[in-house]
Biopython code that builds the backbone (N, CA, C, O; Angstrom):
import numpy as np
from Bio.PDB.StructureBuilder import StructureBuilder

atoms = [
    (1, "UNK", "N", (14.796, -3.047, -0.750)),
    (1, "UNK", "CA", (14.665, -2.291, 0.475)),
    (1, "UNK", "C", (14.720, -3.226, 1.679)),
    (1, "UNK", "O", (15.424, -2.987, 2.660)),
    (2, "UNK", "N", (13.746, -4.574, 1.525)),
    (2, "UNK", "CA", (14.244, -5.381, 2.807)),
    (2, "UNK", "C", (14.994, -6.535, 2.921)),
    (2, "UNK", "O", (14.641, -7.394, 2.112)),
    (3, "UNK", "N", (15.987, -6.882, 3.707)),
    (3, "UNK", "CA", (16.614, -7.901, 3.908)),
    (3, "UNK", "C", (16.625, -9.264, 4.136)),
    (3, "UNK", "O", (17.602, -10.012, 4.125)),
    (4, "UNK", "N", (15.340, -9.559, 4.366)),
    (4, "UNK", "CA", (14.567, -10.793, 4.862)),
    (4, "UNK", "C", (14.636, -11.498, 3.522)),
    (4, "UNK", "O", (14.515, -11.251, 2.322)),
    (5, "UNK", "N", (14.925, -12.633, 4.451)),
    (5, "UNK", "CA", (14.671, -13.833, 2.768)),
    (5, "UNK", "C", (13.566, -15.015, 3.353)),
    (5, "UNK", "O", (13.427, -15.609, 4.422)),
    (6, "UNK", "N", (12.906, -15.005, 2.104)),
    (6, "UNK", "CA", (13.724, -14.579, 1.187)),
    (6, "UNK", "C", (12.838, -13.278, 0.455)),
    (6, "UNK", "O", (11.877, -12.797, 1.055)),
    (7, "UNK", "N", (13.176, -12.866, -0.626)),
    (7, "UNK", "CA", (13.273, -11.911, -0.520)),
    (7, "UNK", "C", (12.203, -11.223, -0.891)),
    (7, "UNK", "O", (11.303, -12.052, -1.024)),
    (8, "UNK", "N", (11.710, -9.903, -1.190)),
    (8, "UNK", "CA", (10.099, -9.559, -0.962)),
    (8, "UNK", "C", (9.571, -9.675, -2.129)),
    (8, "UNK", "O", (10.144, -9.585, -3.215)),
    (9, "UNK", "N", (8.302, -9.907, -1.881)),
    (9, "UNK", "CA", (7.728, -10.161, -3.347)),
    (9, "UNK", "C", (7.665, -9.082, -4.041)),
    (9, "UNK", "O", (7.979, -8.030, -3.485)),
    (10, "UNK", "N", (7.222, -9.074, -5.500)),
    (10, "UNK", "CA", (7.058, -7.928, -6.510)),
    (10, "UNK", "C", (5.863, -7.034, -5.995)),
    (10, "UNK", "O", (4.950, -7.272, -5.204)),
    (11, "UNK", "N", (6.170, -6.021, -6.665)),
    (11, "UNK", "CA", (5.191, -4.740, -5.894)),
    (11, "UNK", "C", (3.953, -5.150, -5.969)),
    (11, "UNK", "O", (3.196, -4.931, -5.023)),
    (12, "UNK", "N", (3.513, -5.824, -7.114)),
    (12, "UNK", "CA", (2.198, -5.717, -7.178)),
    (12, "UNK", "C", (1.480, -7.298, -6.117)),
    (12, "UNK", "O", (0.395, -7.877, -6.184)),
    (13, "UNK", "N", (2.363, -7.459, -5.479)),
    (13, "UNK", "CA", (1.934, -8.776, -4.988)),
    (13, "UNK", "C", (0.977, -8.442, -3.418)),
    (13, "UNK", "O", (1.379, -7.400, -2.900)),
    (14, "UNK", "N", (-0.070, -9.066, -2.687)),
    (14, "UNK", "CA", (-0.204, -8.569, -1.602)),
    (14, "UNK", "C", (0.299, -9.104, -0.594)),
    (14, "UNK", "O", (-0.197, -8.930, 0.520)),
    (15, "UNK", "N", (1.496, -9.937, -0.815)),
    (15, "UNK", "CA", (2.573, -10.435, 0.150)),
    (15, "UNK", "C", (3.385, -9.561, 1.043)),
    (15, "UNK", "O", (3.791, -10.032, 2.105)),
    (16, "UNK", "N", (3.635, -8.439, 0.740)),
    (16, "UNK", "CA", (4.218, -7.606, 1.841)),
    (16, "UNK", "C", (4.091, -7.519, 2.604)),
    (16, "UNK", "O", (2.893, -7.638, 2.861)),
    (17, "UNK", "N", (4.858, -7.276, 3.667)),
    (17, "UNK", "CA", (3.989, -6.694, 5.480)),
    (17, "UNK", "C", (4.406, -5.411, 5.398)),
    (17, "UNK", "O", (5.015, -4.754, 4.554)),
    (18, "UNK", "N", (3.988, -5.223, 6.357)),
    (18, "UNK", "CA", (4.077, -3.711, 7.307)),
    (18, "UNK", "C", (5.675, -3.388, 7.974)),
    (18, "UNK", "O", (6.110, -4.310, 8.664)),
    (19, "UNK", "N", (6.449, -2.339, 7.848)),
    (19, "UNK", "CA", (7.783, -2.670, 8.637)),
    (19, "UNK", "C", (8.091, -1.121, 9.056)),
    (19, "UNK", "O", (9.097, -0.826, 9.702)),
    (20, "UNK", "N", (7.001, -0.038, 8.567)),
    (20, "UNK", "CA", (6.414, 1.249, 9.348)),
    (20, "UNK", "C", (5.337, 1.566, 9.904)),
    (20, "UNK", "O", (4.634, 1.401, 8.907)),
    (21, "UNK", "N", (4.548, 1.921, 10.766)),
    (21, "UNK", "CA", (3.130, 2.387, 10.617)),
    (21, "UNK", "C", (2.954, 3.381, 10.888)),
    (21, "UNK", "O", (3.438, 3.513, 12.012)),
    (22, "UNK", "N", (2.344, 4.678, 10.427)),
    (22, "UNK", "CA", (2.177, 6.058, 11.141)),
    (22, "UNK", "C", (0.350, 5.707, 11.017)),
    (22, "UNK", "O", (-0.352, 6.135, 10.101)),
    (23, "UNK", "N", (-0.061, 4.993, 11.967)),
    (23, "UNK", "CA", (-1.801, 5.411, 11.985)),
    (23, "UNK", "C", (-2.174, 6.674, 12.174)),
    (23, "UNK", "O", (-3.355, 6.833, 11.867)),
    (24, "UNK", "N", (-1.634, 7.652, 12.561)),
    (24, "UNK", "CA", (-2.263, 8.898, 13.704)),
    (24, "UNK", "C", (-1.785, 9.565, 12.211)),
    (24, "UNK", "O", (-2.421, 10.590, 11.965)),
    (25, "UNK", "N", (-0.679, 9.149, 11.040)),
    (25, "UNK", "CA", (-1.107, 9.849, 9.866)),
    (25, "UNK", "C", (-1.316, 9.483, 9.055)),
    (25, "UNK", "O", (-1.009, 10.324, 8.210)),
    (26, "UNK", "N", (-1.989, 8.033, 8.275)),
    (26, "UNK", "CA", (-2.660, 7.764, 7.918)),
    (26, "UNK", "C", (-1.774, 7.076, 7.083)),
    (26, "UNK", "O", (-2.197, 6.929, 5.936)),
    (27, "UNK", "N", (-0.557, 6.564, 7.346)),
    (27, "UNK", "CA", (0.376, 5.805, 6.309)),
    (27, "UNK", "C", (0.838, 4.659, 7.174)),
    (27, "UNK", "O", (0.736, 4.481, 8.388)),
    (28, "UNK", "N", (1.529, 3.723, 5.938)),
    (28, "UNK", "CA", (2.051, 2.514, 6.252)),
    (28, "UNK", "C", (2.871, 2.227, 5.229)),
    (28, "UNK", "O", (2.458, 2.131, 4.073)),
    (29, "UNK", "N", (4.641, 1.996, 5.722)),
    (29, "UNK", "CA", (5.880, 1.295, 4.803)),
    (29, "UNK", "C", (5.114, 0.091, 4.676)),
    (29, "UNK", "O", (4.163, -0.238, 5.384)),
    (30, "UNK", "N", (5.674, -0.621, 3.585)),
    (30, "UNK", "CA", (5.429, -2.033, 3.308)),
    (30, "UNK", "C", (6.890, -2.252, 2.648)),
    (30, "UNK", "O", (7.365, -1.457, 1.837)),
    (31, "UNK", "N", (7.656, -3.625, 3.167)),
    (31, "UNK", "CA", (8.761, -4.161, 3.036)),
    (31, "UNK", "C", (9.357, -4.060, 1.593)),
    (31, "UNK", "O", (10.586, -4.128, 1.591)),
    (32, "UNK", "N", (8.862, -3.935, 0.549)),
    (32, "UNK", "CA", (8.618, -3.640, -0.566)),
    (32, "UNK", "C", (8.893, -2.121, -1.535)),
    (32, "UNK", "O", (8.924, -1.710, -2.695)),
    (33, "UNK", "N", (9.045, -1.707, -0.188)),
    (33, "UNK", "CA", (8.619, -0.022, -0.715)),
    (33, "UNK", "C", (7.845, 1.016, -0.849)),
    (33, "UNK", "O", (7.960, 2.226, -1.044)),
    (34, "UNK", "N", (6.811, 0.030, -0.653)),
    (34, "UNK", "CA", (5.390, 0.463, -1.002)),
    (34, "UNK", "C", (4.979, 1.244, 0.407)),
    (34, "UNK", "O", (4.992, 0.929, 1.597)),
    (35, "UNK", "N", (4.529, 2.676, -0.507)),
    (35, "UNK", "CA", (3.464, 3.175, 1.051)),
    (35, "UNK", "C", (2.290, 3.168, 0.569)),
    (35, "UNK", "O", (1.807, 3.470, -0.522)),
    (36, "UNK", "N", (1.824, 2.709, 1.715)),
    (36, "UNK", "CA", (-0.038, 2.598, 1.929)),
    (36, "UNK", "C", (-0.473, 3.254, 2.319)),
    (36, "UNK", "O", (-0.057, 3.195, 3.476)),
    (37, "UNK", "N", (-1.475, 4.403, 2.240)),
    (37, "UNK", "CA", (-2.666, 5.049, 2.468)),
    (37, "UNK", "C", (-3.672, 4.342, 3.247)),
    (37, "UNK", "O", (-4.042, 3.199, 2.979)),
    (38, "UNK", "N", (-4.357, 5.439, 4.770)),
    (38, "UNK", "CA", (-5.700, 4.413, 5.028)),
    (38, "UNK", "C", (-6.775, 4.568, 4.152)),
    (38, "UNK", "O", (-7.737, 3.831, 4.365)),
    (39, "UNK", "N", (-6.842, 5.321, 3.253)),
    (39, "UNK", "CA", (-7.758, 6.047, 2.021)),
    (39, "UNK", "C", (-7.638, 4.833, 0.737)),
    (39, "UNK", "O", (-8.019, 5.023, -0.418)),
    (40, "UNK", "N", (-7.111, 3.765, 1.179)),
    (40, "UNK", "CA", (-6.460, 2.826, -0.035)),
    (40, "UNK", "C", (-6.206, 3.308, -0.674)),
    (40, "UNK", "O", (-6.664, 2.958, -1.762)),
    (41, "UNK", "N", (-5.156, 4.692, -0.684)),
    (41, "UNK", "CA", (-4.581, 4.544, -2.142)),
    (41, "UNK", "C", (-2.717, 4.679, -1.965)),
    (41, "UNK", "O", (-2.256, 5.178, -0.939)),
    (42, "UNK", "N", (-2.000, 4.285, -2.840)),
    (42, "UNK", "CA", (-0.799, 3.751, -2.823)),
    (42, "UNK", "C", (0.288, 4.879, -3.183)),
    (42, "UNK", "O", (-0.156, 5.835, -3.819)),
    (43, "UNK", "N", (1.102, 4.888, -2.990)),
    (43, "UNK", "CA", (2.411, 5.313, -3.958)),
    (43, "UNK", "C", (3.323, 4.555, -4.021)),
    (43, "UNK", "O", (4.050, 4.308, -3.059)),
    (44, "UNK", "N", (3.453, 4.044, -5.180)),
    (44, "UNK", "CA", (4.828, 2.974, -5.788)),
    (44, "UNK", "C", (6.145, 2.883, -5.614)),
    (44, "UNK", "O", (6.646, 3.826, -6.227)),
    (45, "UNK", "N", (7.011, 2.206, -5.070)),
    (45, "UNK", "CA", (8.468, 2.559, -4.841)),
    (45, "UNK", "C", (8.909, 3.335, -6.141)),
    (45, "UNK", "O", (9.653, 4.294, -5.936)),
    (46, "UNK", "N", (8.541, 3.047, -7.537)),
    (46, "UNK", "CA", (9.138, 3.785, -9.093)),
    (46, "UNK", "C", (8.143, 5.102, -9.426)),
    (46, "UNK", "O", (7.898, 5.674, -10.488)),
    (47, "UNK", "N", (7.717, 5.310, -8.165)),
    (47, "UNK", "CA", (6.546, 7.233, -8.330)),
    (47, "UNK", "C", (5.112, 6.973, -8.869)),
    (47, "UNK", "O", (4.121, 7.694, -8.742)),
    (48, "UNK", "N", (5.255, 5.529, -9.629)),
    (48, "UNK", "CA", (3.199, 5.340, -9.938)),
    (48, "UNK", "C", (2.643, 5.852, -8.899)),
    (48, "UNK", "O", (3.099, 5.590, -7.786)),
    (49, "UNK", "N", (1.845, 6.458, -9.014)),
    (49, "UNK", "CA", (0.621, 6.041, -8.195)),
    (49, "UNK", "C", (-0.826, 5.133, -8.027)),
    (49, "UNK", "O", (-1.536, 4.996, -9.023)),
    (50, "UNK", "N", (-1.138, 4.656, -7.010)),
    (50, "UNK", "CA", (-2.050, 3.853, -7.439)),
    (50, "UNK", "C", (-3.300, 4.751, -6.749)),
    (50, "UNK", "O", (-3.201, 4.842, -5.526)),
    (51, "UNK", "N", (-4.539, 5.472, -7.396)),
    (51, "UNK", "CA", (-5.804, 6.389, -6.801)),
    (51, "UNK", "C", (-6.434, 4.939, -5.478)),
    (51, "UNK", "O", (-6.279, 3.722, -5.376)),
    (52, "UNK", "N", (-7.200, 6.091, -4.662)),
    (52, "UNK", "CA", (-8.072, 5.829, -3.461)),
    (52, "UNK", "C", (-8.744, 4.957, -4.218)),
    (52, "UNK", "O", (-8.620, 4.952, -5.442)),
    (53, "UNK", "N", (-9.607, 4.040, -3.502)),
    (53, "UNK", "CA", (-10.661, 3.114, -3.745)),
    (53, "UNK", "C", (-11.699, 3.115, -2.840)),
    (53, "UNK", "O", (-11.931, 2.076, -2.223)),
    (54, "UNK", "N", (-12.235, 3.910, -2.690)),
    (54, "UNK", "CA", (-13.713, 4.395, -1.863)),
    (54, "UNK", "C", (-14.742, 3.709, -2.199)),
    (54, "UNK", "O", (-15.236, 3.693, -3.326)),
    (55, "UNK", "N", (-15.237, 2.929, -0.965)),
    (55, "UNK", "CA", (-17.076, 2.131, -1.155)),
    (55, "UNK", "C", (-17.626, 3.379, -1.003)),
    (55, "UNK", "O", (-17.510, 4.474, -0.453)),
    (56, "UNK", "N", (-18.501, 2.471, -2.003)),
    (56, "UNK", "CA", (-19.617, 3.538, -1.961)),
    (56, "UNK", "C", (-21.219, 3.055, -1.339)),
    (56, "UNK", "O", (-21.071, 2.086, -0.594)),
    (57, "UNK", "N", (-22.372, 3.389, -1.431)),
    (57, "UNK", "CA", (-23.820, 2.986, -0.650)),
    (57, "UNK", "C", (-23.783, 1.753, -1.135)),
    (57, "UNK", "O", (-24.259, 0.935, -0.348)),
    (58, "UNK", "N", (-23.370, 1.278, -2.207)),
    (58, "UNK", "CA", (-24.117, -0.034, -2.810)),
    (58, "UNK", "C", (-22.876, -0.988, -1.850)),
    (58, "UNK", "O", (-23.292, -1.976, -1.245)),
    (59, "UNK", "N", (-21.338, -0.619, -1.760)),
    (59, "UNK", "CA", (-20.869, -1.279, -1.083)),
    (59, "UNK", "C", (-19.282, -2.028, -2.517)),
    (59, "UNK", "O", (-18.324, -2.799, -2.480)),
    (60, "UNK", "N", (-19.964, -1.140, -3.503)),
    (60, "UNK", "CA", (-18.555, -1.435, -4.362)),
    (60, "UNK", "C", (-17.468, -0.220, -4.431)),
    (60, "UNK", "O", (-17.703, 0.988, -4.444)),
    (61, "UNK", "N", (-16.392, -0.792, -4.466)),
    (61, "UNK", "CA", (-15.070, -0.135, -4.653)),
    (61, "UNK", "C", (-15.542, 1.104, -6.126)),
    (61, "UNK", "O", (-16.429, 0.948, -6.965)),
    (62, "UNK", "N", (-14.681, 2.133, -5.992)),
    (62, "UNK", "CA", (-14.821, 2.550, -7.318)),
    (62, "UNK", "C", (-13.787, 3.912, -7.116)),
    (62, "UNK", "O", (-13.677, 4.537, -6.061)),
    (63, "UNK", "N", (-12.955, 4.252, -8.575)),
    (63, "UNK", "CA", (-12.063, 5.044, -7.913)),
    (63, "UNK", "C", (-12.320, 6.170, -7.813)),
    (63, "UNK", "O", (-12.943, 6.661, -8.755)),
    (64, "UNK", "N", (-11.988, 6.983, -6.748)),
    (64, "UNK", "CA", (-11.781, 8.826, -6.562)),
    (64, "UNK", "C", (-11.389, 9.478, -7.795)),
    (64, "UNK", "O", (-11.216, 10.697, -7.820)),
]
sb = StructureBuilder()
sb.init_structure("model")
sb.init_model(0)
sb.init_chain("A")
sb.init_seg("    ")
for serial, (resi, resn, name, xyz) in enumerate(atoms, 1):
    if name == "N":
        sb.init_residue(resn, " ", resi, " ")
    sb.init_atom(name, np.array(xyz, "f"), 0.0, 1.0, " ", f" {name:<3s}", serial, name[0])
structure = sb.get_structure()
């Protein structure tokens, strides 16, 4: 998807940047393919999905 070299890292990497942002709806392209959720949760350029990751009181991640 992006042209920059070199060239983007593998999906699962957190090397990507940002090269969309819709804040006001709660998404973000990543160079990669990848859209980001502000809810942390993902959808995969190949349809995975990756679930929300919500803190909770104690302050750990845990999924929706």
């Amino acid at each position: 998807m992006c042209a920059h070299q070199p060239q983007c890292p593998a999906i699962d990497s957190p090397a990507a940047h940002i090269v969309a942002a819709h804040p006001e709806q709660g998404w973000s392209l990543l160079c990669d393919g990848t859209v980001v959720f502000d809810d942390t949760g993902e959808l995969l350029p190949d349809g995975r999905v990756v679930q929300p990751r919500r803190a909770t009181a104690a302050g750990l991640a845990v999924a929706a």
